[in-house]
ChimeraX commands (.cxc) that place a marker at each C-alpha (Angstrom):
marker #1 position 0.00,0.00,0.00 radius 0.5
marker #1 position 2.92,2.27,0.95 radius 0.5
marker #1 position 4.09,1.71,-2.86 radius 0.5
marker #1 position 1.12,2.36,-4.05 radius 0.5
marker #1 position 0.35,6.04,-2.13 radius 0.5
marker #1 position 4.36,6.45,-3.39 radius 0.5
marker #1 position 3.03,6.08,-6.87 radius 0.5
marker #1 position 0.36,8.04,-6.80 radius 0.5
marker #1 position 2.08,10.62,-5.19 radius 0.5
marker #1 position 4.63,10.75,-8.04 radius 0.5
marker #1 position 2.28,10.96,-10.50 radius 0.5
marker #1 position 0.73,14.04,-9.09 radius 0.5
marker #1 position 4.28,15.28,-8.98 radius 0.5
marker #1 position 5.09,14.86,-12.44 radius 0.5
marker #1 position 2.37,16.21,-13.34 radius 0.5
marker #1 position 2.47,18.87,-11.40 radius 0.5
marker #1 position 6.17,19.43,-12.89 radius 0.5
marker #1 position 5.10,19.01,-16.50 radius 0.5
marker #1 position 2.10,21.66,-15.93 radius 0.5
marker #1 position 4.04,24.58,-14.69 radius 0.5
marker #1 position 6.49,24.68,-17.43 radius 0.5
marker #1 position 4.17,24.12,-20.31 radius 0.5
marker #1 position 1.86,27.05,-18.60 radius 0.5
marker #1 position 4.35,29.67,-18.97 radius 0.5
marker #1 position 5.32,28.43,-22.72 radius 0.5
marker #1 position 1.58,28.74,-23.29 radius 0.5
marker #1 position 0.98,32.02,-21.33 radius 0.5
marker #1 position 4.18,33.29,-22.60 radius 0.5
marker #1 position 3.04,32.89,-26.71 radius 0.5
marker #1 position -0.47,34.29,-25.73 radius 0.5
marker #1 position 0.64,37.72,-24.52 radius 0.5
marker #1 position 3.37,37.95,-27.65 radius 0.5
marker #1 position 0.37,37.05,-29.78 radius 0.5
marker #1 position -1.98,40.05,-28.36 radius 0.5
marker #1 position 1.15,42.36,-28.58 radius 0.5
marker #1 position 2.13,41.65,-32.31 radius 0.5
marker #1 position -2.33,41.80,-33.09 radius 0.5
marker #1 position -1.91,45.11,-31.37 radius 0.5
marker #1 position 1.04,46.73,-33.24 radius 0.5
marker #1 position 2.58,47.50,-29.87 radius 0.5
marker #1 position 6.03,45.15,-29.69 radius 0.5
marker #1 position 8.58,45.86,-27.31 radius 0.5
marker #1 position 11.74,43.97,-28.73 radius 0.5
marker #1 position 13.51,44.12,-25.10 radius 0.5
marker #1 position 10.16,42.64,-23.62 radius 0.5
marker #1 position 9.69,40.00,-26.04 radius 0.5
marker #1 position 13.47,38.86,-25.69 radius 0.5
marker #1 position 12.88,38.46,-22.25 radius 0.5
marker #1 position 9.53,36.76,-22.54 radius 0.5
marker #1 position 11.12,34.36,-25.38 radius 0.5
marker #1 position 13.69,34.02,-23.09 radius 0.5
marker #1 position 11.50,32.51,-20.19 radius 0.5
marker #1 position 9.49,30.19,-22.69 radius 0.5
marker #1 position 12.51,28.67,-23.44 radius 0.5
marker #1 position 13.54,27.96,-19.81 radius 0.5
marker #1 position 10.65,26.61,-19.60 radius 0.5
marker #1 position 11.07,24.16,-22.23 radius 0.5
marker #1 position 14.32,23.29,-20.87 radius 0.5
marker #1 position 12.82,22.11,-17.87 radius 0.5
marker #1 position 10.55,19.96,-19.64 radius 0.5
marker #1 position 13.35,18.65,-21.49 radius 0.5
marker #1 position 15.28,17.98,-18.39 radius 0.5
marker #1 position 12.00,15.79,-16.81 radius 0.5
marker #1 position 11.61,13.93,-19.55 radius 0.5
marker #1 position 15.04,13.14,-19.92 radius 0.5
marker #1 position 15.49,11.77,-16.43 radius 0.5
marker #1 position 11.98,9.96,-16.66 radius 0.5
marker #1 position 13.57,8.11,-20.01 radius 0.5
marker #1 position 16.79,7.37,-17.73 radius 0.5
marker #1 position 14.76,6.07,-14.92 radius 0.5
marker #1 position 12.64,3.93,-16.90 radius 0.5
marker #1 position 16.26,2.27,-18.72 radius 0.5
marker #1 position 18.08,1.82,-15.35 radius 0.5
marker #1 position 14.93,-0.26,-13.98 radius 0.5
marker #1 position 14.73,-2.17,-16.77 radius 0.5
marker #1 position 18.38,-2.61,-16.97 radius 0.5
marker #1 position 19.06,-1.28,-20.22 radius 0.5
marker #1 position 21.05,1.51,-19.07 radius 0.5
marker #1 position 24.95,0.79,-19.66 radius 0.5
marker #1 position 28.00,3.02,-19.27 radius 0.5
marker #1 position 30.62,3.41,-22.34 radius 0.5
marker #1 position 34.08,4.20,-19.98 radius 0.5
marker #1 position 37.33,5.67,-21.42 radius 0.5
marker #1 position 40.51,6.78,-20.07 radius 0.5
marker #1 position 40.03,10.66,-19.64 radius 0.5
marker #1 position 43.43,12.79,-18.78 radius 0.5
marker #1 position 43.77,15.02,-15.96 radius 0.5
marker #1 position 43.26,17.42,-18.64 radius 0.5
marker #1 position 40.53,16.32,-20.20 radius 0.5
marker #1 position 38.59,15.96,-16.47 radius 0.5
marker #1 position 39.74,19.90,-15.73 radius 0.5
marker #1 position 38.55,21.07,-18.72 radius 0.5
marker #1 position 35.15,19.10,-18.03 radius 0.5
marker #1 position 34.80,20.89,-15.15 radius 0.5
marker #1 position 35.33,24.26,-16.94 radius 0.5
marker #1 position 32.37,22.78,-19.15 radius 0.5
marker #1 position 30.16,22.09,-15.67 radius 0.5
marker #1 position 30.97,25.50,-14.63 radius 0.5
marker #1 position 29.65,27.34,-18.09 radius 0.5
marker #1 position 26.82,25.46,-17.71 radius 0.5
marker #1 position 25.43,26.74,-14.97 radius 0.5
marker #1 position 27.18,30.15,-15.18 radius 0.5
marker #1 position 24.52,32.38,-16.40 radius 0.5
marker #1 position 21.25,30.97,-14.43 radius 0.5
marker #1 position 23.49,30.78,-10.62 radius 0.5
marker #1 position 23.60,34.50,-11.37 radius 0.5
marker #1 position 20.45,35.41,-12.62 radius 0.5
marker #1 position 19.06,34.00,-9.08 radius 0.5
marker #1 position 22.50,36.04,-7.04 radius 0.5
marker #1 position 23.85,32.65,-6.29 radius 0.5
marker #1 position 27.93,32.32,-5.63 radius 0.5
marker #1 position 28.99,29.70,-7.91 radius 0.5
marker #1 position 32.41,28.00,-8.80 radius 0.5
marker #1 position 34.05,24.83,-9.61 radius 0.5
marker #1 position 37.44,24.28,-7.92 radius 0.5
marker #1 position 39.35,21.49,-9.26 radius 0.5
marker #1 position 42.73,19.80,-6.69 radius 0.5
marker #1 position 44.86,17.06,-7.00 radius 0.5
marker #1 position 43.77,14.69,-9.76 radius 0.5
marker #1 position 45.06,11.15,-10.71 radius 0.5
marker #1 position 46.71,11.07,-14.27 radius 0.5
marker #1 position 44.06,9.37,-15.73 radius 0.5
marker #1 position 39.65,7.75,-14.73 radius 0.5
marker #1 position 38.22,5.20,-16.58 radius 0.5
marker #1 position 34.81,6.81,-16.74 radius 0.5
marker #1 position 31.64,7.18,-18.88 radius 0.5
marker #1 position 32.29,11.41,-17.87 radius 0.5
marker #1 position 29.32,12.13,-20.12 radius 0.5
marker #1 position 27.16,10.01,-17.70 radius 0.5
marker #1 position 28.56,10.91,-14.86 radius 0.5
marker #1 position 28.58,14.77,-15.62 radius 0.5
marker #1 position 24.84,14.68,-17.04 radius 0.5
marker #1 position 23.02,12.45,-14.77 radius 0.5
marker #1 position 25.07,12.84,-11.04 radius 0.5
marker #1 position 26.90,15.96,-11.46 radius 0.5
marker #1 position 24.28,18.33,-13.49 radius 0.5
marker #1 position 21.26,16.99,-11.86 radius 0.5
marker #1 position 22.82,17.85,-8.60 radius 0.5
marker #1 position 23.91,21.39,-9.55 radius 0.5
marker #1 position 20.62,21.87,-10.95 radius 0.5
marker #1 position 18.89,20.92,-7.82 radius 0.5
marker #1 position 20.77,22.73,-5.01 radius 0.5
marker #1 position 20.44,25.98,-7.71 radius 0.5
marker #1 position 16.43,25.40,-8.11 radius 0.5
marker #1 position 15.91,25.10,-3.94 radius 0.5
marker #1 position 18.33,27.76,-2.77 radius 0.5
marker #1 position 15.34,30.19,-2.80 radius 0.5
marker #1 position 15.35,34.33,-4.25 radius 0.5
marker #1 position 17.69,35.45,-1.91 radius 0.5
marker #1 position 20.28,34.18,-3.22 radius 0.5
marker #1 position 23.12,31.82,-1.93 radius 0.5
marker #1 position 26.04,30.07,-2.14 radius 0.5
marker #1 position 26.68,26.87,-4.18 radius 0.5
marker #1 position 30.51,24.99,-4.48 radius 0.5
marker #1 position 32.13,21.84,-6.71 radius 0.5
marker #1 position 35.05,20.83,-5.89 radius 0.5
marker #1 position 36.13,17.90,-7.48 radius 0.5
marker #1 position 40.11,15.71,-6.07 radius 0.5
marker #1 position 41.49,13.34,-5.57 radius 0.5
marker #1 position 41.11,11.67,-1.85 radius 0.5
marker #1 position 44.32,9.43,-1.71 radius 0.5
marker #1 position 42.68,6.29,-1.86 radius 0.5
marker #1 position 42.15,5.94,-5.65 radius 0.5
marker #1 position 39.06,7.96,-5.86 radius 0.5
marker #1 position 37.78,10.94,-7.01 radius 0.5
marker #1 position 35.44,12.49,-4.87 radius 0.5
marker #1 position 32.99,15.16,-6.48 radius 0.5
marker #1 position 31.35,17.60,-3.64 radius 0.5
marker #1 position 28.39,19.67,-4.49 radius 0.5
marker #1 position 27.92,22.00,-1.86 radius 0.5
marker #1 position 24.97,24.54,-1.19 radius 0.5
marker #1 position 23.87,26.61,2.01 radius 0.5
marker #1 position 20.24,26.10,1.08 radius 0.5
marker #1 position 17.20,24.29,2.61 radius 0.5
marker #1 position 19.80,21.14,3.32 radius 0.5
marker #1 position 17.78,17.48,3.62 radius 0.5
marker #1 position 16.31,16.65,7.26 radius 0.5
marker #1 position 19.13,14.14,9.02 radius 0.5
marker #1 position 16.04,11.16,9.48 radius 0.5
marker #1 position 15.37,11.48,5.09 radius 0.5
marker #1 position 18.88,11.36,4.39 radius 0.5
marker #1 position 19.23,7.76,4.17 radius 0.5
marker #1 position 16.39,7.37,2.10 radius 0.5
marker #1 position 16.60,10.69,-0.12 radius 0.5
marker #1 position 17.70,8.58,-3.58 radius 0.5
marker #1 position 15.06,6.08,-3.50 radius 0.5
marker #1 position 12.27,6.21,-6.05 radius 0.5
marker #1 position 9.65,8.39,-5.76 radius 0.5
marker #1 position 11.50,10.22,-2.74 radius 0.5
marker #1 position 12.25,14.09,-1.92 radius 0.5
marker #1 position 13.08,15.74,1.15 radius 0.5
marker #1 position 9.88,17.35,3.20 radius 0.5
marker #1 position 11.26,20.47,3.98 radius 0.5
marker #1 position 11.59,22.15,-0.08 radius 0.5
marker #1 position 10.53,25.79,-0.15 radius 0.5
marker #1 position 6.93,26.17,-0.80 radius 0.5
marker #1 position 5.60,26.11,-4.12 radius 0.5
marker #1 position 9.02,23.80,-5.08 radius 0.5
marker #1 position 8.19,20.10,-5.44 radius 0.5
marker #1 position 10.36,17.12,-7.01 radius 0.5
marker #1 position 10.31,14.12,-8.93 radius 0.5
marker #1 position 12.72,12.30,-7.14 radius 0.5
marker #1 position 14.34,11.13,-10.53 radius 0.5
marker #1 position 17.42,13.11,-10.15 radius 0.5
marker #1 position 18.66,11.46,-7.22 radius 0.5
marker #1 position 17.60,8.16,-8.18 radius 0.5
marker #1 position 19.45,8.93,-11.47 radius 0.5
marker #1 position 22.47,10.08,-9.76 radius 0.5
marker #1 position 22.84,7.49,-7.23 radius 0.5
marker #1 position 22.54,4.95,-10.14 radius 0.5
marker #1 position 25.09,6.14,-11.69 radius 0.5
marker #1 position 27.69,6.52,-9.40 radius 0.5
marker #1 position 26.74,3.21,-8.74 radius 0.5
marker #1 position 27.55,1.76,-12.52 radius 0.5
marker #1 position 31.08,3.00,-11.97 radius 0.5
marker #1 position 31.18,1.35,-8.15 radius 0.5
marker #1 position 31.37,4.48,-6.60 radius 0.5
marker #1 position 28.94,6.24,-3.79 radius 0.5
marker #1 position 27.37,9.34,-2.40 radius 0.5
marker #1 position 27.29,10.61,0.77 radius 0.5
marker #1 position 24.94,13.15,2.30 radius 0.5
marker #1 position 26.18,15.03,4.43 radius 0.5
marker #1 position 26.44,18.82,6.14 radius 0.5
marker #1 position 26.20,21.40,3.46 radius 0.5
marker #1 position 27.86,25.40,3.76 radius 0.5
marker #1 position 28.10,27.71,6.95 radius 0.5
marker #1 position 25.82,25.25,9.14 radius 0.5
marker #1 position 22.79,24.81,6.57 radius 0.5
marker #1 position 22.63,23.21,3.60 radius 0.5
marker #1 position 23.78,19.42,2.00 radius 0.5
marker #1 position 26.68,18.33,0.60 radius 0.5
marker #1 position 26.63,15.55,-1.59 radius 0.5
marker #1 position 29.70,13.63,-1.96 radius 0.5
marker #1 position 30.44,11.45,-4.80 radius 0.5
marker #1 position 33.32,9.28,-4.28 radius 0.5
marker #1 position 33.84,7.27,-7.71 radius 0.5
marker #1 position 37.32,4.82,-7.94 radius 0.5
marker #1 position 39.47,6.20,-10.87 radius 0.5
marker #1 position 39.97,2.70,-12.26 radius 0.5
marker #1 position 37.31,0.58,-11.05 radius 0.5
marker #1 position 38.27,-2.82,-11.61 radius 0.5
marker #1 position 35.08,-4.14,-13.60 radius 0.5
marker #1 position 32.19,-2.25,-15.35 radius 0.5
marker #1 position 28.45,-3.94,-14.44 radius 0.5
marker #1 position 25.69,-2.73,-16.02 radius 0.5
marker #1 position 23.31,-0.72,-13.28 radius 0.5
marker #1 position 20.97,-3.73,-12.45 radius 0.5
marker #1 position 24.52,-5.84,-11.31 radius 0.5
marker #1 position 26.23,-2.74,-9.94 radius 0.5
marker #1 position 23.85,-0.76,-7.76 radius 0.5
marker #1 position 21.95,-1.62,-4.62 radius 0.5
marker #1 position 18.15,-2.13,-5.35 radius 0.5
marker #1 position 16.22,1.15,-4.16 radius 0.5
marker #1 position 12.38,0.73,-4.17 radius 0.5
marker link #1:1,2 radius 0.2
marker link #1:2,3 radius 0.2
marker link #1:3,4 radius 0.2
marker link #1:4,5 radius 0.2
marker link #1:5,6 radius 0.2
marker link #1:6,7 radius 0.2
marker link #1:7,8 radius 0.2
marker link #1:8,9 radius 0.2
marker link #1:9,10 radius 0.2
marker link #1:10,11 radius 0.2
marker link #1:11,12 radius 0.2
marker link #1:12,13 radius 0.2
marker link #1:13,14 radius 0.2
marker link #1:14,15 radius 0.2
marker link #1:15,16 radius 0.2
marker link #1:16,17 radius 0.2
marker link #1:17,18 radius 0.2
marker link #1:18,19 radius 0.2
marker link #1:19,20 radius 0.2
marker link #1:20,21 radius 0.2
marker link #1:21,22 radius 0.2
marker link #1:22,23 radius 0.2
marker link #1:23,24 radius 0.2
marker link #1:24,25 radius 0.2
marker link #1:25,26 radius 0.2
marker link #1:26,27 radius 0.2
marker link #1:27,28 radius 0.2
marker link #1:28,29 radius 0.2
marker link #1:29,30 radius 0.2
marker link #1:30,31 radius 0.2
marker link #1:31,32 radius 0.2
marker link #1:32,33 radius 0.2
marker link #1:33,34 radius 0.2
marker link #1:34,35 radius 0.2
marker link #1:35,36 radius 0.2
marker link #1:36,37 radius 0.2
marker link #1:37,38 radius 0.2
marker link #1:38,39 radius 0.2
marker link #1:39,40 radius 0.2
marker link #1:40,41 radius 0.2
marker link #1:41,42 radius 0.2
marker link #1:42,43 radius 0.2
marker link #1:43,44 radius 0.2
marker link #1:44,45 radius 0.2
marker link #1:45,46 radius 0.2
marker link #1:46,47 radius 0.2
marker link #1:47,48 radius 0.2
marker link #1:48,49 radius 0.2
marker link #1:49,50 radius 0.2
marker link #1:50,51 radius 0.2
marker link #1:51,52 radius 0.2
marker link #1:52,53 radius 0.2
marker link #1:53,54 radius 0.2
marker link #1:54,55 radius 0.2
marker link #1:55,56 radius 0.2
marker link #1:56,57 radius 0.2
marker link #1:57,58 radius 0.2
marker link #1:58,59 radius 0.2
marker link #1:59,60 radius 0.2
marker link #1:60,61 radius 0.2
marker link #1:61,62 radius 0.2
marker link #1:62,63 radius 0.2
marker link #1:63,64 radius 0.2
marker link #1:64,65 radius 0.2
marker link #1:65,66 radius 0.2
marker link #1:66,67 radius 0.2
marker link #1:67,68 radius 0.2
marker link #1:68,69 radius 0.2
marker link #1:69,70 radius 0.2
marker link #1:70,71 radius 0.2
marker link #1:71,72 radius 0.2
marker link #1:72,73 radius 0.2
marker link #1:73,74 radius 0.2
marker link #1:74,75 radius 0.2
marker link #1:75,76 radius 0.2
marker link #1:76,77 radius 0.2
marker link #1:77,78 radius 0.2
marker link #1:78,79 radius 0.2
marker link #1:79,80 radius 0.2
marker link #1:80,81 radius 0.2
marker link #1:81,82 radius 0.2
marker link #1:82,83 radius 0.2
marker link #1:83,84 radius 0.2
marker link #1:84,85 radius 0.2
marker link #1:85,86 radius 0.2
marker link #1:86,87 radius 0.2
marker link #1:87,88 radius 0.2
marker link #1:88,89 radius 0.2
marker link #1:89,90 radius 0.2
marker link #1:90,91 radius 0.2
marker link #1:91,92 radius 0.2
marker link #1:92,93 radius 0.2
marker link #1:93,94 radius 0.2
marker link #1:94,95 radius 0.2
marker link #1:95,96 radius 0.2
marker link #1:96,97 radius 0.2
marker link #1:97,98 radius 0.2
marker link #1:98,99 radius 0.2
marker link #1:99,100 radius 0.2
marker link #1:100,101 radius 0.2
marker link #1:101,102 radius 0.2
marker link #1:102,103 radius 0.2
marker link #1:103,104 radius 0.2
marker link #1:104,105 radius 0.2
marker link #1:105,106 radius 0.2
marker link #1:106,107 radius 0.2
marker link #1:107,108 radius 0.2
marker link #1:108,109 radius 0.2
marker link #1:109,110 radius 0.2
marker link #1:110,111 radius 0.2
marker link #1:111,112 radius 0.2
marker link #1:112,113 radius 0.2
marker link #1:113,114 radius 0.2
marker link #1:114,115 radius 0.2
marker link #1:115,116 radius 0.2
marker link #1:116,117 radius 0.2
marker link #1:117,118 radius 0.2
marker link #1:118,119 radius 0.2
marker link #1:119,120 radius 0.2
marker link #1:120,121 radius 0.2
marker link #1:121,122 radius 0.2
marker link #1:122,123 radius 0.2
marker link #1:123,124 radius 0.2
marker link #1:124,125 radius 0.2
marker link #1:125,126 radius 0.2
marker link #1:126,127 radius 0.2
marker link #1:127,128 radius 0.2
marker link #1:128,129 radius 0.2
marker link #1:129,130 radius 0.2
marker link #1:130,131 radius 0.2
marker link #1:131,132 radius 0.2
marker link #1:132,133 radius 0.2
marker link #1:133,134 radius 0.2
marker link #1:134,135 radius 0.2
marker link #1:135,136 radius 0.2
marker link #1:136,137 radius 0.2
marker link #1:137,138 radius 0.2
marker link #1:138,139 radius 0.2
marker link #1:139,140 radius 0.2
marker link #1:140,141 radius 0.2
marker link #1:141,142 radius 0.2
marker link #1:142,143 radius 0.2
marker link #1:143,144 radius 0.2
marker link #1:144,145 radius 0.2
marker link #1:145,146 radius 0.2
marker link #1:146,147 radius 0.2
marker link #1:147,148 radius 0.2
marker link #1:148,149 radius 0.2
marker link #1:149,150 radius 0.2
marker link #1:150,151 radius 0.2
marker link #1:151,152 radius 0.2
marker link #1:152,153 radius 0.2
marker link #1:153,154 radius 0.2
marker link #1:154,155 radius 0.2
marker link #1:155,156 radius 0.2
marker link #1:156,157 radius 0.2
marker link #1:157,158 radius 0.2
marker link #1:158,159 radius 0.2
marker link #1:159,160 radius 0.2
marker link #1:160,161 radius 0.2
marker link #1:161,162 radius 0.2
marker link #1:162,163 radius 0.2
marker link #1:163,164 radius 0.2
marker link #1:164,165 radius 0.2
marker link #1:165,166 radius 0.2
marker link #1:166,167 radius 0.2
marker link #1:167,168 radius 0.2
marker link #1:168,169 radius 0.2
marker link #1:169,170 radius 0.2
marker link #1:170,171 radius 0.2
marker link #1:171,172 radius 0.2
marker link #1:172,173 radius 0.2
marker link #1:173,174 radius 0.2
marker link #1:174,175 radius 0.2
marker link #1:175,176 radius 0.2
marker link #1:176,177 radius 0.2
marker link #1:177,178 radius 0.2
marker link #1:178,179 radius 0.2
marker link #1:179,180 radius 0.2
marker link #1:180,181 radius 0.2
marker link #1:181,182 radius 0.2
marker link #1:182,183 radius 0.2
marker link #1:183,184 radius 0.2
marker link #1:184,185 radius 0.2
marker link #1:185,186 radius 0.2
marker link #1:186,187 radius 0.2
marker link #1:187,188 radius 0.2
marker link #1:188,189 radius 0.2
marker link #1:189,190 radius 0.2
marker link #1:190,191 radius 0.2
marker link #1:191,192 radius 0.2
marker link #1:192,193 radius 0.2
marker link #1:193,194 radius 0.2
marker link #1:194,195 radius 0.2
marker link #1:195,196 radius 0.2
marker link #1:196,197 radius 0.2
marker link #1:197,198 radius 0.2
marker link #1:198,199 radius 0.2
marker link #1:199,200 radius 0.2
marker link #1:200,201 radius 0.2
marker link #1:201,202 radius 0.2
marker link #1:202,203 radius 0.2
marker link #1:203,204 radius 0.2
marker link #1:204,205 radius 0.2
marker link #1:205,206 radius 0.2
marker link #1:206,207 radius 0.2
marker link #1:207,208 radius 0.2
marker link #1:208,209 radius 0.2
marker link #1:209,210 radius 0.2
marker link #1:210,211 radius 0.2
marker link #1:211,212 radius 0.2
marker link #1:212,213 radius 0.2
marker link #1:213,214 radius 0.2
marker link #1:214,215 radius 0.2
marker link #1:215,216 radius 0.2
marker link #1:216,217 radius 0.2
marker link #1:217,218 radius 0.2
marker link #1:218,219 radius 0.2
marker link #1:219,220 radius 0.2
marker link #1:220,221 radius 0.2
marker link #1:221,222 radius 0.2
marker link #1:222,223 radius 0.2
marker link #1:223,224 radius 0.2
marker link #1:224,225 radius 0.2
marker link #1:225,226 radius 0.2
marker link #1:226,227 radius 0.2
marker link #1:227,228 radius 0.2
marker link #1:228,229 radius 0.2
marker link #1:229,230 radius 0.2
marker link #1:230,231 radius 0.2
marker link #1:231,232 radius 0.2
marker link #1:232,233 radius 0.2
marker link #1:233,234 radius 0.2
marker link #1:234,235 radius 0.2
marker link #1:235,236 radius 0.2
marker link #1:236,237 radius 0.2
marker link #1:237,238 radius 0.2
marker link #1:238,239 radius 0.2
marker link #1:239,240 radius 0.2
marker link #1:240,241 radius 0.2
marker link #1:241,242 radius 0.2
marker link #1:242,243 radius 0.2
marker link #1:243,244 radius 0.2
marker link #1:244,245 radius 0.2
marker link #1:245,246 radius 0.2
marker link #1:246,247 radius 0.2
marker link #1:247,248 radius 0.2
marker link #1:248,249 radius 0.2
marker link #1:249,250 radius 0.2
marker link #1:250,251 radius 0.2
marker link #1:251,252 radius 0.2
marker link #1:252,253 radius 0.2
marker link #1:253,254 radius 0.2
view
């Protein structure tokens, strides 16, 4: 039954996430529509509004995207393609991670940076996996729940010593209550205490977990900036010794 009210609950979720976006798209078109019938088009205006609709679709993009993933790591179709990647290839991913998120951490006054140590010559990694679905989704989460006043969000990605890398995405937002952290990547899951009007899916973590998992790594959740906040830790070996595909690799969450 618990499974079931988890279910349901996602569904509303989704579909709750799916709405919103596709409401400002639709708003969005409508008011450039009365503005061009009415002669009266403000070219800085409908930048911006163009501008929104397509954040919007982005978002949508990004849902549907980690639904697809979802759906492939249950059914275990969802393999990893590793390859040796240089110090300075990872470094220069990393310059990649920070552009990325560049220009929307400072349209909402967020600090951002990604601060790359020590390194191992070379990973054996599937990067584009492990920057898209654990790294990104990450980012993109501590940036969405930091709230309008702004904040302060931190990658650092080294080496630890013990043949690992260990990624740390660090915020000083809403953080994840200590009794949900255990179960915050499980399906269907999201922390209780998200700012209001936010709500989540619960793919992104899933997706991230399973991941990290493929390349028999872990996360760890864990204190995040200036006594608030998370941190989630990725530790991920730089040469695993075998590659399973997720349903051998990571730990059944339901």
């Amino acid at each position: 039954m618990d499974t079931r009210i988890k279910e349901i609950d996602f569904i509303a979720t989704v579909t709750h996430d799916l709405k919103s976006p596709l409401n400002v798209i639709l708003g969005t078109l409508e008011l450039i529509q009365q503005d061009v019938k009415s002669g009266r088009v403000d070219i800085e205006q409908l930048l911006s509004d163009l501008s929104n609709a397509q954040q919007a679709g982005a978002d949508m993009l990004e849902l549907v995207q980690n639904m697809l993933t979802t759906s492939r790591m249950q059914a275990g179709q969802e393999q990893i393609a590793p390859k040796l990647i240089s110090r300075a290839q990872l470094t220069e991913k990393a310059r990649i991670i920070e552009n990325t998120f560049r220009n929307e951490a400072r349209c909402k006054k967020v600090d951002f940076s990604v601060s790359v140590g020590e390194l191992p010559d070379y990973v054996y990694w599937d990067m584009l996996k492990i920057r898209l679905f654990a790294i990104n989704n990450l980012i993109s989460n501590a940036l969405k729940f930091i709230g309008d006043k702004g904040g302060i969000v931190k990658v650092l990605i080294e080496q630890d010593g013990n043949n690992n890398v260990q990624i740390s995405v660090m915020d000083d937002g809403p953080g994840i209550p200590m009794n949900e952290r255990a179960s915050i990547f499980c399906k269907y899951v999201s922390a209780s205490n998200l700012p209001r009007g936010f709500q989540s899916s619960g793919f992104g973590l899933f997706n991230a977990y399973q991941t990290i998992a493929m390349h028999q790594g872990c996360i760890e959740v864990l204190d995040g900036l200036n006594g608030k906040g998370v941190t989630f830790r990725m530790k991920i070996p730089a040469n695993p010794v075998a590659i399973f595909q997720v349903n051998k690799a990571a730990v059944t969450l339901s």
